[in-house]
VEXDREN-2710 file (C-alpha; in Angstrom, 1 decimal):
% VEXDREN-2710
k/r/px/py/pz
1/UNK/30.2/-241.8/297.9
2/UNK/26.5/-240.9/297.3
3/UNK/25.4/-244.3/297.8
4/UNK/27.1/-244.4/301.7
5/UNK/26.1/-241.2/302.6
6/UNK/22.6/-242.6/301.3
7/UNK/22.6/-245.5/303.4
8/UNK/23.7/-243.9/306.4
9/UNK/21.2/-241.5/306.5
10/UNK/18.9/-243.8/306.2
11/UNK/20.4/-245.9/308.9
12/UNK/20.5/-242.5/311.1
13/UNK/16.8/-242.2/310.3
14/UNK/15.7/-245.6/311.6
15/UNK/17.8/-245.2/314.8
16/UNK/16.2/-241.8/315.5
17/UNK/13.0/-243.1/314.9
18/UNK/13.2/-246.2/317.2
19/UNK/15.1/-243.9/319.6
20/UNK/12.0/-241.7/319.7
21/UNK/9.4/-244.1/319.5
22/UNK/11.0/-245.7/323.1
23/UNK/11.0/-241.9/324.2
24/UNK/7.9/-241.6/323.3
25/UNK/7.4/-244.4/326.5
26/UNK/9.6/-243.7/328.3
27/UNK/9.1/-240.1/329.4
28/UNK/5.6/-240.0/330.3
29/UNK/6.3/-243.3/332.3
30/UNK/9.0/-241.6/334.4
31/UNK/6.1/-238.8/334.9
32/UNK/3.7/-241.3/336.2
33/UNK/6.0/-242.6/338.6
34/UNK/7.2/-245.6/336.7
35/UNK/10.4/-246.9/337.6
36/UNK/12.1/-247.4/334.1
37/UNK/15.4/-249.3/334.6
38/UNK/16.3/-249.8/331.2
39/UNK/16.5/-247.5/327.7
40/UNK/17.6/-249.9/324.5
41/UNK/18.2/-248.7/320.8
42/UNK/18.5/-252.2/319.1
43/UNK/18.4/-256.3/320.6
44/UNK/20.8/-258.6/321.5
45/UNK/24.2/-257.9/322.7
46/UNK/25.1/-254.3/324.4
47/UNK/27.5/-252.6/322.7
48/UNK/27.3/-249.1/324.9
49/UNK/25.7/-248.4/328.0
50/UNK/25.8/-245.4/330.8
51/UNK/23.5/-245.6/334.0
52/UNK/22.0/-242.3/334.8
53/UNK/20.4/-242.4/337.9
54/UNK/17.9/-245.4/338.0
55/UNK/17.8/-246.2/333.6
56/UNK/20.3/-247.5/332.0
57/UNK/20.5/-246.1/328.7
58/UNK/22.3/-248.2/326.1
59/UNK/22.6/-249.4/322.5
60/UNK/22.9/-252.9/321.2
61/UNK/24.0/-254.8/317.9
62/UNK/20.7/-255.7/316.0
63/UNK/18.9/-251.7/314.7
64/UNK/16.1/-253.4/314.2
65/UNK/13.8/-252.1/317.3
66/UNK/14.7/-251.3/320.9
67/UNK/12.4/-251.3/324.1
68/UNK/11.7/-249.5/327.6
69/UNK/11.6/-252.0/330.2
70/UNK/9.2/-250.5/332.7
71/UNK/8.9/-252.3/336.1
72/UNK/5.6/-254.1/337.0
73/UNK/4.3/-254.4/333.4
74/UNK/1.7/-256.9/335.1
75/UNK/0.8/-258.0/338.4
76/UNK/2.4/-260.6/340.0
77/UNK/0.9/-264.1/342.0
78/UNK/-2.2/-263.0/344.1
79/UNK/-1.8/-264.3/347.7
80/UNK/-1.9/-267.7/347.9
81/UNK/-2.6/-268.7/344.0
82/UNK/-1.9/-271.9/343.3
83/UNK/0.6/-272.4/340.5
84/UNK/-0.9/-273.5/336.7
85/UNK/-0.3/-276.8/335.2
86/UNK/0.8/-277.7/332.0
87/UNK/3.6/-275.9/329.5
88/UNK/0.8/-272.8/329.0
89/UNK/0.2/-272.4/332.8
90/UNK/3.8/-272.6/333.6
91/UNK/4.9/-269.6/330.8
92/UNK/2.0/-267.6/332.9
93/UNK/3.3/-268.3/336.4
94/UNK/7.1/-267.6/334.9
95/UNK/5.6/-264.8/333.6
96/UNK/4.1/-263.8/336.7
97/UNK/7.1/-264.2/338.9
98/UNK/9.0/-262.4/336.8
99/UNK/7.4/-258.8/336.8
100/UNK/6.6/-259.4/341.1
101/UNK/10.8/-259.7/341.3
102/UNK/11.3/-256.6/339.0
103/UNK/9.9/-254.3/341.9
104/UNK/11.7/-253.7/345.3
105/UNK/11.0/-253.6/348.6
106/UNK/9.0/-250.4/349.1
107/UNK/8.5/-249.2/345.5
108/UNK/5.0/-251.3/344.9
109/UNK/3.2/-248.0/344.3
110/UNK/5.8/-247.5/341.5
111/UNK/5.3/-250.7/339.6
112/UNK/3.3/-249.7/335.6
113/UNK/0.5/-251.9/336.4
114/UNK/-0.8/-249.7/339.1
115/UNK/-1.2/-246.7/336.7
116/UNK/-5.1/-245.7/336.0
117/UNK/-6.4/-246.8/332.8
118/UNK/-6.0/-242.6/331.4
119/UNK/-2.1/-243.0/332.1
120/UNK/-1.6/-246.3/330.6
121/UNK/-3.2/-245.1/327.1
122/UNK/-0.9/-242.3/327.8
123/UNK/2.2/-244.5/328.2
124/UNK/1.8/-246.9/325.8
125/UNK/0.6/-244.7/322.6
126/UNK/3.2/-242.8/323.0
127/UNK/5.8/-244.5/321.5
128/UNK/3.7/-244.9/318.1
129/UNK/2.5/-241.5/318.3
130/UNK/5.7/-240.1/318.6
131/UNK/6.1/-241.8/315.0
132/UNK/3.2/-240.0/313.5
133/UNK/4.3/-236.8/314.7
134/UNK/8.2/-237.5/312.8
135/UNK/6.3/-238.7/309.8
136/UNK/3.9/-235.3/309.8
137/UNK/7.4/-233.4/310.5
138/UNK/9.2/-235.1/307.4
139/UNK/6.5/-235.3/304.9
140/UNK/6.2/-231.0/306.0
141/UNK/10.0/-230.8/305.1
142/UNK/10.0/-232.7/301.7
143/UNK/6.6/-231.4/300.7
144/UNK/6.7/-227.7/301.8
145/UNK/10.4/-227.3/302.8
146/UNK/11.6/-229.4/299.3
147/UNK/8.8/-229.0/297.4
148/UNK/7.0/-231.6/295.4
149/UNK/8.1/-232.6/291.7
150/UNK/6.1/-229.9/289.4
151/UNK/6.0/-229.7/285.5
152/UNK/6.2/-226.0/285.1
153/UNK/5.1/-223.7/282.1
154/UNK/8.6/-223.4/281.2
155/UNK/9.7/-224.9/278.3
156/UNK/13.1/-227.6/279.3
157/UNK/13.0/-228.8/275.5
158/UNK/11.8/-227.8/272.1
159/UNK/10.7/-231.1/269.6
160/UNK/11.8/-230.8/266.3
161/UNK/9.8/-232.6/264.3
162/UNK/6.0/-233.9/264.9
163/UNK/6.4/-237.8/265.7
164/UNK/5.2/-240.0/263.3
165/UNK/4.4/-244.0/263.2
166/UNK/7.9/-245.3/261.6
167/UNK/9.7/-243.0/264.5
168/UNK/11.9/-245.0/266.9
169/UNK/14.0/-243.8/270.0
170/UNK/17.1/-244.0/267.5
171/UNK/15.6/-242.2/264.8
172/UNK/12.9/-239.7/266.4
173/UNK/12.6/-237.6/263.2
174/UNK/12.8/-240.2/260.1
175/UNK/12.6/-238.3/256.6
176/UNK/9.5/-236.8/255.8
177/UNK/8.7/-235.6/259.7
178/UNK/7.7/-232.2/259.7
179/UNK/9.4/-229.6/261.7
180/UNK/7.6/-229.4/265.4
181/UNK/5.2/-226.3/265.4
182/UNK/7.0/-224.9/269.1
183/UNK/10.7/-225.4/266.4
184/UNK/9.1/-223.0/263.8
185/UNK/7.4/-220.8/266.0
186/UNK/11.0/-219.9/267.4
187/UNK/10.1/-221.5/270.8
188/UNK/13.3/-222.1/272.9
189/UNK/14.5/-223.8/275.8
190/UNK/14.2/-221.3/279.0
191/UNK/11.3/-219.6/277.7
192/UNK/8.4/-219.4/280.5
193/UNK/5.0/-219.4/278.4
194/UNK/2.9/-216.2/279.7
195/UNK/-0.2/-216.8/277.6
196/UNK/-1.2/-219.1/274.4
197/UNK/-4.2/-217.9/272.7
198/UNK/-4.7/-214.9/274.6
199/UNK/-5.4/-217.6/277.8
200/UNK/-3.1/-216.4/280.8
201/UNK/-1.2/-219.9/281.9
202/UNK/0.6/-220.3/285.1
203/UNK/1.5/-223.9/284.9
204/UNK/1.8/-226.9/282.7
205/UNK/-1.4/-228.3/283.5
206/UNK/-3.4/-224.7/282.3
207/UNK/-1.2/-224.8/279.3
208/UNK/-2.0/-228.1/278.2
209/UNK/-5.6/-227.8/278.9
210/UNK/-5.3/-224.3/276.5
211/UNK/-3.5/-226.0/273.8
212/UNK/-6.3/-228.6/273.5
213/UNK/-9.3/-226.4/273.6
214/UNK/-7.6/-223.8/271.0
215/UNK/-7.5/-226.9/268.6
216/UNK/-5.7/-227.1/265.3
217/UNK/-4.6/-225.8/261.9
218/UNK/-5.0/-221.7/263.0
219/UNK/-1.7/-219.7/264.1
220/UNK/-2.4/-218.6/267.5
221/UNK/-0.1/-216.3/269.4
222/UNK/1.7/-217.3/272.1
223/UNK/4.1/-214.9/274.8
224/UNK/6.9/-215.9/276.2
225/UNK/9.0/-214.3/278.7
226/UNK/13.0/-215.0/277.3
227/UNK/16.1/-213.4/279.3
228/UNK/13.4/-211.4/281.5
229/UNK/11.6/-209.8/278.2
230/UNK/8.1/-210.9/276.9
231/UNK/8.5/-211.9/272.8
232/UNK/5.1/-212.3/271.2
233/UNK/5.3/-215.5/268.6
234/UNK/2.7/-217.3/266.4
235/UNK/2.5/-221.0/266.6
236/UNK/0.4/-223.2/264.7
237/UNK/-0.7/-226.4/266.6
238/UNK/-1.0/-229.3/264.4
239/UNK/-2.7/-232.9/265.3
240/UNK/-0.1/-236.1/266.2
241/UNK/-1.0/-239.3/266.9
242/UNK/1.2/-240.6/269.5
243/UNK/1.9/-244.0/271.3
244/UNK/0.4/-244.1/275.0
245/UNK/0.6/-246.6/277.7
246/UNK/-3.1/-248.0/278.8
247/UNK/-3.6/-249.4/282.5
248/UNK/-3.0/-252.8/282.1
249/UNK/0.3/-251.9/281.5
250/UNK/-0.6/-252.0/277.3
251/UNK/0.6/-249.8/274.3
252/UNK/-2.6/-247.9/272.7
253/UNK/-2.7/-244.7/270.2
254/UNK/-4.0/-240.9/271.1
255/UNK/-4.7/-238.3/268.4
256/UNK/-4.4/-234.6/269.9
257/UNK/-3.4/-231.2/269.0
258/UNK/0.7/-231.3/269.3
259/UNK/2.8/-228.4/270.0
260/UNK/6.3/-229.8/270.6
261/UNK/7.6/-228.5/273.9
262/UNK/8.0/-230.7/276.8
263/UNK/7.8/-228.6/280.6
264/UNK/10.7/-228.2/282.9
265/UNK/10.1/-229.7/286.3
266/UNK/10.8/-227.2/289.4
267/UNK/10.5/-228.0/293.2
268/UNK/6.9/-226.6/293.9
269/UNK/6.2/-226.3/297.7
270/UNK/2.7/-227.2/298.7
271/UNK/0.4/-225.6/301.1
272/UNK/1.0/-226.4/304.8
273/UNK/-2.5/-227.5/305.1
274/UNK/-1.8/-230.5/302.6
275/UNK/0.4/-231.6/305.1
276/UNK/-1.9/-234.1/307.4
277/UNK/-3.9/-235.1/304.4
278/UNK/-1.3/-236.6/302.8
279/UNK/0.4/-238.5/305.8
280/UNK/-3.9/-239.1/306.0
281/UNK/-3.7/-241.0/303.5
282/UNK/-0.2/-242.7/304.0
283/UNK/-2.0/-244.2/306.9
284/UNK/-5.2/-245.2/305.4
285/UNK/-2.7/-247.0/302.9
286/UNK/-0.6/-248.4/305.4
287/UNK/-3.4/-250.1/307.5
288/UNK/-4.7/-251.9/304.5
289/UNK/-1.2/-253.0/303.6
290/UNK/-1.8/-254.6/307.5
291/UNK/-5.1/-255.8/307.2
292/UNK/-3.8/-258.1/304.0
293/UNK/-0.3/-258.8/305.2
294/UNK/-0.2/-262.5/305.3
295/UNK/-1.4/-262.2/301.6
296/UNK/1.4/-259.5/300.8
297/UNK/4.2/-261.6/302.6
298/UNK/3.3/-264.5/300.6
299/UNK/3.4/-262.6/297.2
300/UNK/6.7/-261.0/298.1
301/UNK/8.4/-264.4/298.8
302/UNK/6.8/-265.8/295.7
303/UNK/7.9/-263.5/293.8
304/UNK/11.4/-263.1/295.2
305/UNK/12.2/-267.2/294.8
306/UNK/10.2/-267.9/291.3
307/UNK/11.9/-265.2/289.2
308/UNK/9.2/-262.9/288.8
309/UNK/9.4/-259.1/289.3
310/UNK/8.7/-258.0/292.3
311/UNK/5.9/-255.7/292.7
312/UNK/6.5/-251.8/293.5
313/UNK/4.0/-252.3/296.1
314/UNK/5.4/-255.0/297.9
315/UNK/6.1/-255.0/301.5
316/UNK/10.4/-254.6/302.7
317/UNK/11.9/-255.6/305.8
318/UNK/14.6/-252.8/307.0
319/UNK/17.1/-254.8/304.4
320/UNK/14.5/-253.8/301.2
321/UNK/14.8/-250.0/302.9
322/UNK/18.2/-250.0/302.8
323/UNK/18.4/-251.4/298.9
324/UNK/15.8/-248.4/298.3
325/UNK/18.1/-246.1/299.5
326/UNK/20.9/-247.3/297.6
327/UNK/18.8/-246.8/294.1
328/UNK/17.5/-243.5/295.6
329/UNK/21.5/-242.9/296.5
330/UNK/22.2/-244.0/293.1
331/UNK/19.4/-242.4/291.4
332/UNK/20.3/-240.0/288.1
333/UNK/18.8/-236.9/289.3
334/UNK/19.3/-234.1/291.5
335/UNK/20.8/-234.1/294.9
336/UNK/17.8/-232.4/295.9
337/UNK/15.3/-235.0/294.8
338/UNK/17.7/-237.4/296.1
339/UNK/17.3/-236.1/299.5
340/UNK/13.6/-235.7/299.0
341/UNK/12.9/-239.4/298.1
342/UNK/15.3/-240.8/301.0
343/UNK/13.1/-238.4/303.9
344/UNK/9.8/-239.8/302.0
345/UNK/11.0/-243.4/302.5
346/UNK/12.1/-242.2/306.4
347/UNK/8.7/-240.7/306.3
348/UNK/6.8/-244.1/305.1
349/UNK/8.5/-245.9/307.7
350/UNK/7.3/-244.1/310.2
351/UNK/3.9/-244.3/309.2
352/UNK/4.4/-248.2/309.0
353/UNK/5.7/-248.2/312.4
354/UNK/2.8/-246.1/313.7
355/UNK/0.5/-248.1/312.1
356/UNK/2.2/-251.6/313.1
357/UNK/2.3/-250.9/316.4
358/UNK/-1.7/-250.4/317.1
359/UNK/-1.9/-254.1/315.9
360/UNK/-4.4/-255.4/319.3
361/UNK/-1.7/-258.4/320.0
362/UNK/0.8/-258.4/322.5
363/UNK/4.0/-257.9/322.7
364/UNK/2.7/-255.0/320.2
365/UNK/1.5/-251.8/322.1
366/UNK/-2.0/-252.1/320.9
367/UNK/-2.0/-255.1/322.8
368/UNK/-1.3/-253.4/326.1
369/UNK/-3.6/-250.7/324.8
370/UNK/-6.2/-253.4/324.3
371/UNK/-5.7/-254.5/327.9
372/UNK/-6.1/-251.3/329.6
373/UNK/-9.3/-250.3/327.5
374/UNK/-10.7/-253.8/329.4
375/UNK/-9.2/-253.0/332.6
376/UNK/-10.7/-249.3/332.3
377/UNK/-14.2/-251.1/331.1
378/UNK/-14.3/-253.6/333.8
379/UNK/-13.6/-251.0/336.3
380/UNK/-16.3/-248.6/335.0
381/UNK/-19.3/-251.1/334.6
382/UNK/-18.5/-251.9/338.7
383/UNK/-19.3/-248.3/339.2
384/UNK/-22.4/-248.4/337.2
385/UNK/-23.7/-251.4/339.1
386/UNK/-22.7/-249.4/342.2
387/UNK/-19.7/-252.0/343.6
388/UNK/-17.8/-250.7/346.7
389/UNK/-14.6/-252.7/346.0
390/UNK/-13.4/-251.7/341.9
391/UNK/-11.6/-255.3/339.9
392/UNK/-8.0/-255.0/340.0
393/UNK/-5.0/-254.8/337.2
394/UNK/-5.6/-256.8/334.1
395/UNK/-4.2/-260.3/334.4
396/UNK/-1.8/-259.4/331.9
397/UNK/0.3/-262.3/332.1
398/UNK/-3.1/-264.7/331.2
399/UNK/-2.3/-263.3/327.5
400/UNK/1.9/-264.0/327.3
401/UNK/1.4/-267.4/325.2
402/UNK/0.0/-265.0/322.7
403/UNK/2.5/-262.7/323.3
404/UNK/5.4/-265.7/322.2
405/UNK/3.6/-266.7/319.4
406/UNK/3.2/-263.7/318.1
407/UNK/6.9/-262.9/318.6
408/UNK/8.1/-265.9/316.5
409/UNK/5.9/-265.1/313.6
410/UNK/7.2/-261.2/313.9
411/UNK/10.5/-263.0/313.7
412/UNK/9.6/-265.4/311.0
413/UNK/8.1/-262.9/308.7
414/UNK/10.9/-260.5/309.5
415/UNK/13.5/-263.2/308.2
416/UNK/11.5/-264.5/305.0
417/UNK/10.6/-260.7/304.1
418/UNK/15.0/-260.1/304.5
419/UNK/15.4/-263.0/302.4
420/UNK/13.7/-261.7/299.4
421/UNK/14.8/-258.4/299.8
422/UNK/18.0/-260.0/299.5
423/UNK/17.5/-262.1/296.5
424/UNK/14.9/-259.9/294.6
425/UNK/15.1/-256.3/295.9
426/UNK/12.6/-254.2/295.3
427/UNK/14.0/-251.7/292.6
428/UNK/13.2/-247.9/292.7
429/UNK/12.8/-246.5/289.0
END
């Protein structure tokens, strides 16, 4: 059961998200005086739709987008243009004609390509901005609401003996071990360490940072507060040598003063302010995940079809989202985390589709954002020079070749990055 009602909340969450992002278009459009005659969660076939007034507002079969068709997205033939020649010319004239019969009689003024350069920014940013602001709203719930993952100065487990070379995950304490200082000191699960060495400690981090700079071989004291009392005990750190894991992913051995108490991890919420540094640096992150995508994609499908592992940090269509959220639904922990780790993935996405979006290549909407920043340029370097008649609308429809490309290798990346989430999921440990 926890595994569906993981899924479909992540499901929910990409819906509401492309439903927003579309919003995010569609309402200051409407306010500019854009006709808008169609609102669509999903592609391909319609499965619901209700006209209210002039939008039709609908839902179709594929989640894996939607889109605002706004009327007059480019201007159409100029008075007596001559058509273009050749396959290229043709897919502009097509796409010409196409946008010039979207528009009726008497509703010119209404068509988007008319809108100032101000208005189009406005328009077209908002759909990926209205991402950022859902990924700055979840990443405030998980990391102030939830709370972030904390080790805590309270004790969840007491060692009992101090590890040793011939010790092995069956056999922790082999004969010979001596007893864990924390075990003779009378330390117990529960207890909430106060002070060690006469340091006052508030968290795990200030404890361990006491523990090694009170060294070795010395009883110190140590209060602990146990069924709401303080009890004063005397513990005697000793040194272990322990195995550590290096970088490289290696096995390498530490010696440091040991105690024997491992900390109890509590929900911790952050400061508000942490908020936009962290979905800061989800961005950052993000657009160099973009900048080195055709090298990602590659790696993922390499990895996905010649048995290797693939990476934690390897890029998921929708389908590799999903299989997260089944591990996350699956995960052994609490319900709590569970929920925390499925809004951080919603959270991610968000980001990525904030971040995908301001790509400067049609059909993306950087690339219409690209195209107003020339129309606005053009427009403002005839004022400098002082001309009476200001260039027109972008000749969007110059750039639609682009546009196809670039939607069959959206579509072909989308379907190779499916396949290896299918075949070699990313797993969430």
């Amino acid at each position: 059961m926890s595994v569906v009602v993981g899924i479909a909340v992540v499901l929910v969450g990409i819906v509401v998200s492309i439903a927003l992002h579309e919003l995010g278009h569609m309402v200051p459009a409407k306010a500019f005086g854009v006709r808008v005659s169609q609102y669509m969660i999903g592609f391909g076939p319609t499965l619901w739709s209700r006209r209210r007034g002039e939008t039709e507002y609908g839902v179709k079969a594929i989640p894996l987008g939607g889109f605002v068709r706004m009327v007059g997205m480019m201007p159409g033939p100029r008075p007596g243009q001559k058509p273009a020649r050749g396959f290229v010319g043709q897919v502009i004239d097509d796409a010409r004609r196409a946008s010039a019969e979207e528009i009726r009689p008497g509703e010119e003024h209404r068509a988007f390509y008319h809108l100032s350069t101000p208005k189009k920014l406005v328009v077209m940013l908002g759909g990926p901005v209205m991402n950022l602001v859902l990924a700055v709203v979840i990443a405030a719930v998980v990391m102030v609401g939830i709370g972030q993952q904390t080790p805590t100065a309270t004790v969840e487990a007491v060692s009992a003996c101090v590890p040793t070379a011939t010790a092995t995950e069956a056999e922790p304490c082999p004969a010979g071990a001596a007893e864990a200082p924390a075990a003779a000191a009378g330390l117990q699960p529960g207890d909430r360490i106060v002070s060690y060495d006469g340091v006052a400690v508030s968290s795990w981090d200030e404890l361990t940072t006491a523990i090694a700079d009170g060294g070795t071989g010395a009883a110190v004291p140590v209060v602990v507060e146990r069924d709401g009392a303080r009890q004063e005990l005397q513990v005697t750190p000793v040194d272990a040598t322990r195995a550590v894991t290096t970088a490289d992913g290696g096995t390498d051995t530490v010696t440091s003063a040991f105690l024997g108490v491992s900390p109890r991890f509590e929900h911790v919420p952050a400061p508000l302010t942490e908020v936009p540094l962290a979905v800061g640096e989800m961005v950052g992150a993000t657009a160099s995940g973009v900048v080195t995508l055709p090298a990602k994609v590659a790696e993922a499908v390499g990895q996905a079809f010649s048995g290797e592992e693939r990476s934690q940090d390897s890029v998921m269509s929708v389908v590799g989202v999903g299989r997260a959220a089944v591990d996350v639904a699956g995960a052994d922990s609490s319900v709590l985390s569970r929920v925390q780790m499925l809004l951080s993935l919603l959270a991610s996405l968000n980001v990525a589709l904030f971040v995908f979006n301001l790509i400067p290549l049609l059909p993306l909407d950087g690339g219409h954002v690209v195209n107003a920043l020339y129309e606005g340029g053009r427009r403002t370097v005839a004022r400098v020079r002082g001309a009476r008649v200001l260039p027109g609308p972008a000749d969007v429809a110059r750039m639609m070749p682009v546009a196809y490309v670039m939607f069959v290798v959206l579509v072909g990346v989308g379907v190779a990055l499916m396949l290896a989430d299918v075949v070699d999921p990313v797993r969430i440990t």
